[in-house]
Short mmCIF file of the C-alpha atoms (twelve columns), coordinates in Angstrom:
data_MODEL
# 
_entry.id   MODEL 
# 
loop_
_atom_site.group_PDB 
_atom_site.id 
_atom_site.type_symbol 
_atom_site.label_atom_id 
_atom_site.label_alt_id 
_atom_site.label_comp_id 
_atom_site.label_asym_id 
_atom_site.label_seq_id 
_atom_site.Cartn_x 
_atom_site.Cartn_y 
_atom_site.Cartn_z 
_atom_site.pdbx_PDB_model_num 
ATOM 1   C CA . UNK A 1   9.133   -0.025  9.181   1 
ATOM 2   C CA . UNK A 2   12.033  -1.072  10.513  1 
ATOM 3   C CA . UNK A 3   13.943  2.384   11.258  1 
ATOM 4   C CA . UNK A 4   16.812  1.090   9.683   1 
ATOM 5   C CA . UNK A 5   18.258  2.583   5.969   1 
ATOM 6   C CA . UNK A 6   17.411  0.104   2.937   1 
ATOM 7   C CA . UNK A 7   20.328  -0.363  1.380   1 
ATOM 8   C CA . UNK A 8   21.300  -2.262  4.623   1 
ATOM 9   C CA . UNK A 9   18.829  -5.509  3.469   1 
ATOM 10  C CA . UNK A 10  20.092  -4.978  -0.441  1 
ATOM 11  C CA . UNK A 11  17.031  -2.499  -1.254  1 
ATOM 12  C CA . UNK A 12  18.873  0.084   -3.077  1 
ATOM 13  C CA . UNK A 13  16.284  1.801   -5.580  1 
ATOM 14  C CA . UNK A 14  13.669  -0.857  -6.209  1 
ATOM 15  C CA . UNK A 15  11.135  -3.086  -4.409  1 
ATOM 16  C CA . UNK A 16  11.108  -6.342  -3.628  1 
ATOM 17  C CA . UNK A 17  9.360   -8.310  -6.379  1 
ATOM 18  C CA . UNK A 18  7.145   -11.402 -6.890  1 
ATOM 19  C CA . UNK A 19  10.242  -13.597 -7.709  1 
ATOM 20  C CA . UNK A 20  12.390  -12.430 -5.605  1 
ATOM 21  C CA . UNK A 21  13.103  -15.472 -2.634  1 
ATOM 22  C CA . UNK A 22  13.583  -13.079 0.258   1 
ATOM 23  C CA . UNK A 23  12.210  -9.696  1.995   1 
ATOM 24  C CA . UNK A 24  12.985  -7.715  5.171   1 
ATOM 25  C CA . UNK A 25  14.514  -10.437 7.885   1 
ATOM 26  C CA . UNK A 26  11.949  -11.868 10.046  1 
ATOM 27  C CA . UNK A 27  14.212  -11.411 13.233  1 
ATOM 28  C CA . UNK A 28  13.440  -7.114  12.331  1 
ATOM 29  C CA . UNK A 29  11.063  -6.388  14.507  1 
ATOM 30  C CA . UNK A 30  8.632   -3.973  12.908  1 
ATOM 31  C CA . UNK A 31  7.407   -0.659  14.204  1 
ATOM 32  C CA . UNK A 32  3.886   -1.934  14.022  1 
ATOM 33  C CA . UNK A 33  5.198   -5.065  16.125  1 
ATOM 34  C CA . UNK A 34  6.530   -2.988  19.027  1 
ATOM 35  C CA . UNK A 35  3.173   -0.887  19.129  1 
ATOM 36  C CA . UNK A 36  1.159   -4.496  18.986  1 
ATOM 37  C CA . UNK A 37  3.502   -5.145  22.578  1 
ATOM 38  C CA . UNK A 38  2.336   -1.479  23.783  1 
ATOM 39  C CA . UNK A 39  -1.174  -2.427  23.604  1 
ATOM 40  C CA . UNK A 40  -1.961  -0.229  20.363  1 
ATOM 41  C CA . UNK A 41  -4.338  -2.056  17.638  1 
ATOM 42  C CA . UNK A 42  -2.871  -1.084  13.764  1 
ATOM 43  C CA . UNK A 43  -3.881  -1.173  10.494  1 
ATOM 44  C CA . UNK A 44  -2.038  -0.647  7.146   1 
ATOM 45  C CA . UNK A 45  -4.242  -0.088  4.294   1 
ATOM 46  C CA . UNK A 46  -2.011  0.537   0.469   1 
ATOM 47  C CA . UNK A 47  1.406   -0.915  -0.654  1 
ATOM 48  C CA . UNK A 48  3.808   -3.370  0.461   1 
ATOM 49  C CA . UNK A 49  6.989   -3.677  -0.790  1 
ATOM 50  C CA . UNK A 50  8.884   -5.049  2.208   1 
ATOM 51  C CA . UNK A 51  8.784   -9.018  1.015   1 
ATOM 52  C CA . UNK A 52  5.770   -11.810 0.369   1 
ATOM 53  C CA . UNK A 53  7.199   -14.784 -0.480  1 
ATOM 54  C CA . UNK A 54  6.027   -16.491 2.540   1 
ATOM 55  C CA . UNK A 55  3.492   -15.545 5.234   1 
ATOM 56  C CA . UNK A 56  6.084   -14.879 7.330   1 
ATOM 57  C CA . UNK A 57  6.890   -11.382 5.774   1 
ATOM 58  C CA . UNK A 58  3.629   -9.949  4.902   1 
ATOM 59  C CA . UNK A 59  1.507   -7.250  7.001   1 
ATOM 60  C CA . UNK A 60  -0.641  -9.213  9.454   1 
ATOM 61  C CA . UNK A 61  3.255   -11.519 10.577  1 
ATOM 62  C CA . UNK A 62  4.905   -7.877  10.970  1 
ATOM 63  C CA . UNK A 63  2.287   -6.456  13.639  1 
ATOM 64  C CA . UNK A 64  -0.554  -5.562  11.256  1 
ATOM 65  C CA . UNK A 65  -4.123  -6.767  12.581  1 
ATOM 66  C CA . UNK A 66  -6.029  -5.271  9.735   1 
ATOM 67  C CA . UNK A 67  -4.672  -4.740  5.862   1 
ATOM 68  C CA . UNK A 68  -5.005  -4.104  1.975   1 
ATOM 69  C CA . UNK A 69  -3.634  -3.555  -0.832  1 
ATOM 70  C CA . UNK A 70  -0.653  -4.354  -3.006  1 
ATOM 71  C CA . UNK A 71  2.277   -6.398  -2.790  1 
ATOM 72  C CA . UNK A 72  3.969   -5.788  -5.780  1 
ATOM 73  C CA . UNK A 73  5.296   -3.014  -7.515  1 
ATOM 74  C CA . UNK A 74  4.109   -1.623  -10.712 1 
ATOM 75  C CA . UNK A 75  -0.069  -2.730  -10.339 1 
ATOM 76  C CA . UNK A 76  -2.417  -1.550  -12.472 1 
ATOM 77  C CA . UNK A 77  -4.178  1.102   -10.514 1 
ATOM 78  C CA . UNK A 78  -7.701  0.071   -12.023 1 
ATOM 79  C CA . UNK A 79  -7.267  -3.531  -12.328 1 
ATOM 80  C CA . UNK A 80  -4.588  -4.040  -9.734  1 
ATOM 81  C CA . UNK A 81  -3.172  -7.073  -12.065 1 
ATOM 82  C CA . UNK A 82  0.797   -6.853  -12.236 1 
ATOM 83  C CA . UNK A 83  2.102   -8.826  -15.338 1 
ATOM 84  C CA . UNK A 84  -0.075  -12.012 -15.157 1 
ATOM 85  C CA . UNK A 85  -1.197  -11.765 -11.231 1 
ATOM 86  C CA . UNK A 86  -3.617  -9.746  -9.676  1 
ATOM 87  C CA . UNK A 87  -2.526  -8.320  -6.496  1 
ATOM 88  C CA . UNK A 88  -5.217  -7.081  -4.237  1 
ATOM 89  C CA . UNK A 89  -5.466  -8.417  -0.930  1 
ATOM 90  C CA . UNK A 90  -7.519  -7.550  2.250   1 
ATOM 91  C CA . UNK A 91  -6.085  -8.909  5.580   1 
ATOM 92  C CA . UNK A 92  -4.053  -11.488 2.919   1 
ATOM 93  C CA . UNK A 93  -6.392  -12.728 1.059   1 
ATOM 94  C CA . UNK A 94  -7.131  -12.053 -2.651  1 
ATOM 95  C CA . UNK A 95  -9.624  -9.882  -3.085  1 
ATOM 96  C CA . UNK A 96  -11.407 -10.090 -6.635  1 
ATOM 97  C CA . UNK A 97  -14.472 -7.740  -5.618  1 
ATOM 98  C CA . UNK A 98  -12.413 -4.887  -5.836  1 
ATOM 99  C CA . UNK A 99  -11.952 -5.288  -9.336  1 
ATOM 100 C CA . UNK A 100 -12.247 -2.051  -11.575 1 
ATOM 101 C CA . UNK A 101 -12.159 0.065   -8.347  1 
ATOM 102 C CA . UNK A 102 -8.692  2.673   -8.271  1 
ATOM 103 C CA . UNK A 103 -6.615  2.318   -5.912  1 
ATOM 104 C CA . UNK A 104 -6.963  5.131   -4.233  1 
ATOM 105 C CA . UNK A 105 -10.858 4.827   -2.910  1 
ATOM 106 C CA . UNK A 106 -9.588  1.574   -1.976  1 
ATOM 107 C CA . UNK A 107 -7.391  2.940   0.117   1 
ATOM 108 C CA . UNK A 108 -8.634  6.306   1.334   1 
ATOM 109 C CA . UNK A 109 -12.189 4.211   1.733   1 
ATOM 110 C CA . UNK A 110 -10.230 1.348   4.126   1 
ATOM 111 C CA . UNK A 111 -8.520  4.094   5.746   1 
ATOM 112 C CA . UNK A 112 -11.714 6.355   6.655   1 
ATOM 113 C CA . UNK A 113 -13.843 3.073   7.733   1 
ATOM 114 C CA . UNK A 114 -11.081 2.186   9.743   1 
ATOM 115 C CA . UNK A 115 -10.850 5.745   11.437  1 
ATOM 116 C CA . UNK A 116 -14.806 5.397   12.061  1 
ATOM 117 C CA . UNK A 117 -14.297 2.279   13.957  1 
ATOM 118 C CA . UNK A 118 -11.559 3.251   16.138  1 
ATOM 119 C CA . UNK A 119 -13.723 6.762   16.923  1 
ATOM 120 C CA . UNK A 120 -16.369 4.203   18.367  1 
ATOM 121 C CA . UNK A 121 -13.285 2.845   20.689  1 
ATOM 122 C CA . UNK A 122 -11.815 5.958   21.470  1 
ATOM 123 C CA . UNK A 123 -9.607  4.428   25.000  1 
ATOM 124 C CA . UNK A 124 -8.232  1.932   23.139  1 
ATOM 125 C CA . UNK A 125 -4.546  3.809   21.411  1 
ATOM 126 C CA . UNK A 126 -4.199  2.905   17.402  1 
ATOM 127 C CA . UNK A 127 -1.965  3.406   14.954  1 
ATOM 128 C CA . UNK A 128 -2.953  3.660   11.130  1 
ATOM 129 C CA . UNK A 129 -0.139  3.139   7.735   1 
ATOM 130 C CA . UNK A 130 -1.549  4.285   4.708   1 
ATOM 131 C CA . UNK A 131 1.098   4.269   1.807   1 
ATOM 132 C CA . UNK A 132 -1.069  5.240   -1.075  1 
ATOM 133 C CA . UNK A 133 -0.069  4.128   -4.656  1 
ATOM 134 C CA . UNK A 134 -0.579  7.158   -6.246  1 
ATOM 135 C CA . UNK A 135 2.652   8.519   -7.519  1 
ATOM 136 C CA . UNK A 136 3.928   5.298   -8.344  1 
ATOM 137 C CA . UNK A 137 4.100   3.377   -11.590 1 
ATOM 138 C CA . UNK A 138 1.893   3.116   -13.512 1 
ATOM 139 C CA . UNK A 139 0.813   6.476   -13.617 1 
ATOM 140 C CA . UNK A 140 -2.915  6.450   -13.861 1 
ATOM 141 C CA . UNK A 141 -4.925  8.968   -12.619 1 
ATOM 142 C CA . UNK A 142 -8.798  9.250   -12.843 1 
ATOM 143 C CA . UNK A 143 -9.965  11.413  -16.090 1 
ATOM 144 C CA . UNK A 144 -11.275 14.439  -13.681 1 
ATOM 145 C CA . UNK A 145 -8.147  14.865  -12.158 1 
ATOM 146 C CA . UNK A 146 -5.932  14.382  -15.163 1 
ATOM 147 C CA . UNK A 147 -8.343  16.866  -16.786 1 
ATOM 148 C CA . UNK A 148 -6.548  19.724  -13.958 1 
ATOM 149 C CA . UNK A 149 -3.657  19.617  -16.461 1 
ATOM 150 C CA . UNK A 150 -4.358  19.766  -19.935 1 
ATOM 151 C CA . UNK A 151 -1.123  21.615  -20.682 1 
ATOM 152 C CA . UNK A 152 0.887   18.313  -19.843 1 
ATOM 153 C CA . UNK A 153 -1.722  16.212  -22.116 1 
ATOM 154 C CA . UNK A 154 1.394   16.220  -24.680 1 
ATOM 155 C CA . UNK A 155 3.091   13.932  -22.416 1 
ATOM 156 C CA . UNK A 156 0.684   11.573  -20.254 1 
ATOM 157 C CA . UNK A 157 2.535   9.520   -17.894 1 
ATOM 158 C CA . UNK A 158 3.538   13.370  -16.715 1 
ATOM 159 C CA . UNK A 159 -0.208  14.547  -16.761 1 
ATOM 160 C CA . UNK A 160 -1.532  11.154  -15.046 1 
ATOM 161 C CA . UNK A 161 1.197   11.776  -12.132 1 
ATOM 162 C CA . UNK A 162 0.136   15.112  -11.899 1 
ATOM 163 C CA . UNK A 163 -3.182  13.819  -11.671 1 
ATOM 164 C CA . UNK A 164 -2.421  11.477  -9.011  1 
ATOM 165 C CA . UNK A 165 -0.819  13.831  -7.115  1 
ATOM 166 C CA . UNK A 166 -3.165  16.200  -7.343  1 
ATOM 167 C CA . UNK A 167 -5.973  13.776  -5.933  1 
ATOM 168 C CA . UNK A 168 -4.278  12.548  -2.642  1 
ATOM 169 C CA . UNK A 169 -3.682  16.033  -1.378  1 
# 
């Protein structure tokens, strides 16, 4: 978001976690931000893993006017529960009604309704994030597409990735 390499803010192979007391420095401006002073409206709709400690660092503070999704890393994709928390939030709130629902249609549902809208505003410019959580831990893929790769059932965090995969392309 920022253009700049992670390892620069201490992100060097993980995300920032629930605990952690810090995220991406508020005085980065965001890419979203610098569209927001172009006159473009934006959306992110899937993970965050750039800080939430404090409102400061999450979506809708960083140029977002619409959002949802995760936070954290390592959400159930079904139940979206991390450890002890649930973490599903639309334009940062916690979202219980979503509940049971993967990830994915989540996402892919925000992003299409979203895409709907704007082609009902079509002189107004936008610009859209969607950083799905498919291919990320936990590996959990819906039964149909995990049923694409029986050959890999031997070994099922490698069939649900290939499952998860499979679905977002």
């Amino acid at each position: 978001m920022t253009g700049r390499y992670p390892f620069r803010y201490g992100v060097t192979g993980f995300t920032i976690d629930a605990t952690a007391p810090w995220g991406i420095p508020v005085n980065e401006t965001f890419l979203p931000q610098f569209l927001k002073d172009a006159h473009y409206d934006t959306a992110m709709f899937g993970k965050w893993h750039l800080g939430f400690f404090k409102d400061a660092y999450l979506p809708m503070a960083r140029g977002f006017d619409e959002q949802s999704g995760i936070y954290n890393a390592l959400a159930d994709h079904y139940t979206h529960y991390c450890g002890p928390g649930y973490d599903w939030h639309t334009n940062q709130s916690t979202n219980l009604t979503v509940l049971g629902t993967y990830s994915g249609e989540l996402v892919r549902d925000d992003a299409v309704a979203y895409l709907r809208t704007r082609a009902l505003q079509p002189t107004r410019p936008f610009f859209l994030y969607v950083p799905f959580q498919e291919a990320h831990s936990p590996f959990e893929a819906p039964d149909e597409y995990k049923a694409l790769y029986p050959e890999l059932a031997w070994n099922s965090d490698l069939q649900n990735l290939a499952g998860t995969v499979r679905r977002v392309t």
